[in-house]
C-alpha positions as CSV (number, residue, x, y, z in Angstrom):
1,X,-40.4,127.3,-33.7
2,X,-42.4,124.2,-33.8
3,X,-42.6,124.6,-37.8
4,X,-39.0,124.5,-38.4
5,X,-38.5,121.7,-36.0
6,X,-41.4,119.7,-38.2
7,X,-39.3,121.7,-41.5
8,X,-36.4,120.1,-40.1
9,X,-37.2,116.6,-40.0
10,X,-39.1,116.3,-43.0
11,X,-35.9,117.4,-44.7
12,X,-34.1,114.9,-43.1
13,X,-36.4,112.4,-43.4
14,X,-36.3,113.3,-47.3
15,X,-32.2,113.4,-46.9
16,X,-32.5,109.6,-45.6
17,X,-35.0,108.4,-48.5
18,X,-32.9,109.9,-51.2
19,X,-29.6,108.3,-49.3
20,X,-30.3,104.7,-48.4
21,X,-33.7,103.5,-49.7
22,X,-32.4,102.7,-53.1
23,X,-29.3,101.1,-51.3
24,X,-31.4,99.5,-48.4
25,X,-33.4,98.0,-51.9
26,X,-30.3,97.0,-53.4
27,X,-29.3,95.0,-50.6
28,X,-33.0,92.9,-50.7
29,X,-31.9,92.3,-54.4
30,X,-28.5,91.6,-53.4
31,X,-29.8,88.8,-51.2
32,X,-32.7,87.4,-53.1
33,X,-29.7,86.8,-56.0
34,X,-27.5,85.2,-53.8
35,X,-30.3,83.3,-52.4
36,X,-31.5,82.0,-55.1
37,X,-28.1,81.5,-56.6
38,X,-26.7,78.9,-54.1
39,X,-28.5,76.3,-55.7
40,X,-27.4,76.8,-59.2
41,X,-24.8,74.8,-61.1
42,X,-21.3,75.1,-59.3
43,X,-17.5,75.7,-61.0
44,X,-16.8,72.2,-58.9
45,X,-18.1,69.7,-56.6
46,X,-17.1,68.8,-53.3
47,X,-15.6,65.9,-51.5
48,X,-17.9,64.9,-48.7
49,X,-15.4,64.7,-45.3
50,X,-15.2,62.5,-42.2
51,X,-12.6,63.3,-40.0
52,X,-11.1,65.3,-42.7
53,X,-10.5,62.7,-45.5
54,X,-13.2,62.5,-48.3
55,X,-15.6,59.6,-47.7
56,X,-16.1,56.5,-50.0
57,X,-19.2,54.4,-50.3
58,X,-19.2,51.6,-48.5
59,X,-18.5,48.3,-49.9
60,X,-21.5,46.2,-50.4
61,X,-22.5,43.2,-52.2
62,X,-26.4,42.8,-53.2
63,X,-28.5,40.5,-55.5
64,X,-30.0,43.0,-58.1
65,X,-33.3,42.3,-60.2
66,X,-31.9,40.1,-62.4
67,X,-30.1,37.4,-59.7
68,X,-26.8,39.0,-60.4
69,X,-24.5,39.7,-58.1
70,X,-23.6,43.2,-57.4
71,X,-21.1,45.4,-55.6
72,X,-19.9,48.6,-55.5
73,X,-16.8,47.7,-57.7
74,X,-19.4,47.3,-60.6
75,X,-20.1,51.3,-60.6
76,X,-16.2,52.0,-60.7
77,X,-15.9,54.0,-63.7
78,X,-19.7,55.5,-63.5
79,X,-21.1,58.4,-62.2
80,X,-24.3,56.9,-60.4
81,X,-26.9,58.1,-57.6
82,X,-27.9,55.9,-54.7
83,X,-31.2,56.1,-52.9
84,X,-33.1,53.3,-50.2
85,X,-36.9,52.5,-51.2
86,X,-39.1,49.9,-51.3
87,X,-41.3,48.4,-54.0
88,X,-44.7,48.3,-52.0
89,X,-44.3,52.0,-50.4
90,X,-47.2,54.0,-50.4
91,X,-46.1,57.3,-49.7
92,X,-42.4,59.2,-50.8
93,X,-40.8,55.8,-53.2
94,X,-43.1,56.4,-56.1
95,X,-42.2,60.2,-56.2
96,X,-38.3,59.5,-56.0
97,X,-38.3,56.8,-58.3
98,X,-40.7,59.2,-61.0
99,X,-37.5,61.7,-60.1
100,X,-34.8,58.9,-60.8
101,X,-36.5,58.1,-64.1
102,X,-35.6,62.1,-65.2
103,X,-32.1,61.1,-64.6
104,X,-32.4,57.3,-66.3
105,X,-34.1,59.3,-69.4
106,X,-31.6,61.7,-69.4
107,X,-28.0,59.7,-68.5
108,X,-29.3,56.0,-68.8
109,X,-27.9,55.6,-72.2
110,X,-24.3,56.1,-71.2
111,X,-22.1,53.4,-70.1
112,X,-20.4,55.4,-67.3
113,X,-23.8,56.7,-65.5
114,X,-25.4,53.9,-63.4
115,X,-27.8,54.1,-60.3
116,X,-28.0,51.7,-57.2
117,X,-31.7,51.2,-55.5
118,X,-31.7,49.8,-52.1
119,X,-34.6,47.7,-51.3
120,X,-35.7,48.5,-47.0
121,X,-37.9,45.2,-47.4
122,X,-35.9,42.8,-48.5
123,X,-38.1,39.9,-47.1
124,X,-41.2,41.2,-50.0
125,X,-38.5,42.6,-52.9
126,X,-37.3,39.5,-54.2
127,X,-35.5,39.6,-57.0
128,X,-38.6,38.5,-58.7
129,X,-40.5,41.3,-57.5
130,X,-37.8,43.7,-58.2
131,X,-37.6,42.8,-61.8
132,X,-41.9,43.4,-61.9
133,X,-41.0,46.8,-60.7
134,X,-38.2,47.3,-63.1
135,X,-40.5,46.8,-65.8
136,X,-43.8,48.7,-64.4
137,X,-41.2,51.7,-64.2
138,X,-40.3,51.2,-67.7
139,X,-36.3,51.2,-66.5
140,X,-34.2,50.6,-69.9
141,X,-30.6,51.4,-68.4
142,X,-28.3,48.1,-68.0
143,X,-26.6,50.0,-65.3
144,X,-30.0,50.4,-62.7
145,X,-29.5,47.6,-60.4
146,X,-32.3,47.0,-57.8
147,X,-30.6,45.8,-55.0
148,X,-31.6,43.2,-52.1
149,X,-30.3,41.2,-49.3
150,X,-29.6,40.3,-45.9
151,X,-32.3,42.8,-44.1
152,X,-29.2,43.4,-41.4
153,X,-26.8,44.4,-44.2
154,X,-29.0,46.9,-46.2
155,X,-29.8,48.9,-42.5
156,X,-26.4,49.1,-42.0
157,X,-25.6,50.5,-45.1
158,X,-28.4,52.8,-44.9
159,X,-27.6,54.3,-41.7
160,X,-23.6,54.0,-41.0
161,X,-22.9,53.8,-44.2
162,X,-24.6,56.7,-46.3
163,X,-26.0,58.4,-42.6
164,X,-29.4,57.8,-44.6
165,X,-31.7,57.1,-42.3
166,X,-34.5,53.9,-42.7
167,X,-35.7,52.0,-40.4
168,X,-38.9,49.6,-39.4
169,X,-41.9,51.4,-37.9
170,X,-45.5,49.3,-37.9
171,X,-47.5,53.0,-37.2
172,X,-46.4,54.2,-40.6
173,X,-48.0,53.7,-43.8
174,X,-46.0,50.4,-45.8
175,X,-44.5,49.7,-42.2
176,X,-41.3,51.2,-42.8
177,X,-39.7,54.9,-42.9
178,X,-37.0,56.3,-44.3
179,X,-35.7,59.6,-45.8
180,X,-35.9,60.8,-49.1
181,X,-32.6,61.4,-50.5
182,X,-30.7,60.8,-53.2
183,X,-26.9,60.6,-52.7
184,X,-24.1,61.4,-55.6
185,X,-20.9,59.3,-56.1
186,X,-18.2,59.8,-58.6
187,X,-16.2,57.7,-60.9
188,X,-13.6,56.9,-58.2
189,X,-16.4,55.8,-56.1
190,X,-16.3,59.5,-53.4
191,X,-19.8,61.0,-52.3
192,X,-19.7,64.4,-53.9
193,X,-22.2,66.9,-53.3
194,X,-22.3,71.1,-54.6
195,X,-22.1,73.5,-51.6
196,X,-24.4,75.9,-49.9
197,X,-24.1,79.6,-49.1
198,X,-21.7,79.1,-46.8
199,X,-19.4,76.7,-48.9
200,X,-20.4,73.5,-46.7
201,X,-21.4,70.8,-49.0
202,X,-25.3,69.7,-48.9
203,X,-24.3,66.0,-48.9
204,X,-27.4,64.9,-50.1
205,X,-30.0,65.8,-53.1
206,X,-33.8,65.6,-51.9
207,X,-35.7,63.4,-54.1
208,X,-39.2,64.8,-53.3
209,X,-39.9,68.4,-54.0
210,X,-39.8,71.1,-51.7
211,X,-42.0,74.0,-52.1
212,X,-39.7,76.6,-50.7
213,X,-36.9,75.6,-53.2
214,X,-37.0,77.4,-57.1
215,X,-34.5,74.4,-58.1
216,X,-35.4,71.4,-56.9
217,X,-33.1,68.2,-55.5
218,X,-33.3,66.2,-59.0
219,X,-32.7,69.6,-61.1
220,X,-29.7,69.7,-59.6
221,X,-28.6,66.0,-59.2
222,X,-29.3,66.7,-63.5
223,X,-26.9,69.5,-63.6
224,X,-24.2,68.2,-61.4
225,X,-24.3,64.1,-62.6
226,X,-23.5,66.0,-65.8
227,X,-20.8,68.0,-64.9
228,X,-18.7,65.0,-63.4
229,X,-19.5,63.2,-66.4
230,X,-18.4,65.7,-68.7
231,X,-15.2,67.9,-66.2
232,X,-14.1,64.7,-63.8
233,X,-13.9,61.8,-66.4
């Protein structure tokens, strides 16, 4: 009797194998597409929301590299991508900024693509010292302003404005910290972002790499800076 009983289950066991590995495989597969597929280029953009209308950038007034004046109603009519840095960073600036030249190299020639840098240390980035980095990153677009000003003004912006944080800290290397994103804003001067999985948009575009991501934050700042210049004009 024992034999059948070990007959028995090894049938069924062979019944289960032939059943649902191959689908219990499938789904892995199915997963590892869609996975992999929520960062690639999306039909449309999203609006980012707050408090259910979609949220403009701020308006703000700087002194770029150049001693020009500059607001946000200069990028009306441009595409452009916003980030916070500063010149003398030792750490996450020089990667982001290596990043923002992909999209200067591949945009910067087009009137309607532009791309605002926030200086954290205003008191060192003159505009003087702004222009000297300008040049050492070998920026050629008309439309990259380097941006600096009231210390007070650029923190607000930062953090109630764009919810980027930065901030002053003396026990980090360069004395300041601040997160590495970049954010998106369209011709009409709206955030826009693409959407996750789940169809909530991801806001903001990381402009260091991370390792668990195939497509990383500038690929697809590349992808989607071109499909508002090309679908949203």
């Amino acid at each position: 009797m024992r034999q059948y009983s070990y007959i028995a289950v090894a049938f069924i066991v062979l019944v289960f194998g032939i059943l649902f590995i191959p689908r219990i495989i499938n789904r892995f597969q199915e997963a590892s597409l869609v996975d992999n597929n929520r960062l690639s280029a999306p039909k449309s953009l999203a609006y980012i929301r707050l408090n259910g209308e979609a949220k403009k950038v701020p308006d703000f007034v700087f002194t770029n590299q150049d001693k020009r004046i500059i607001s946000n109603e200069d990028y009306l009519g441009k595409v452009y991508v916003i980030e916070f840095f500063f010149s003398t960073c030792p750490t996450i600036c020089p990667i982001m900024n290596a990043n923002m030249k992909r999209l200067e190299e591949a945009f910067g020639h087009r009137d309607d693509f532009g791309i605002a840098s926030f200086t954290i240390d205003p008191e060192k980035d003159t505009p003087e010292q702004l222009k000297r980095y300008s040049e050492s990153l070998g920026v050629f677009s008309q439309n990259w302003h380097f941006l600096t000003g009231e210390s007070a003004d650029i923190f607000a912006l930062a953090n109630k404005g764009f919810n980027i944080f930065a901030g002053i800290n003396p026990q980090v290397a360069g004395g300041f910290e601040h997160q590495g994103y970049f954010a998106l804003v369209d011709q009409k001067g709206y955030l826009r972002s693409r959407t996750d999985l789940f169809g909530n948009p991801i806001v903001y575009y990381l402009g260091i790499p991370e390792d668990e991501l195939d497509t990383q934050g500038t690929d697809m700042l590349l992808e989607d800076v071109r499909k508002l210049l090309e679908n949203e004009k």
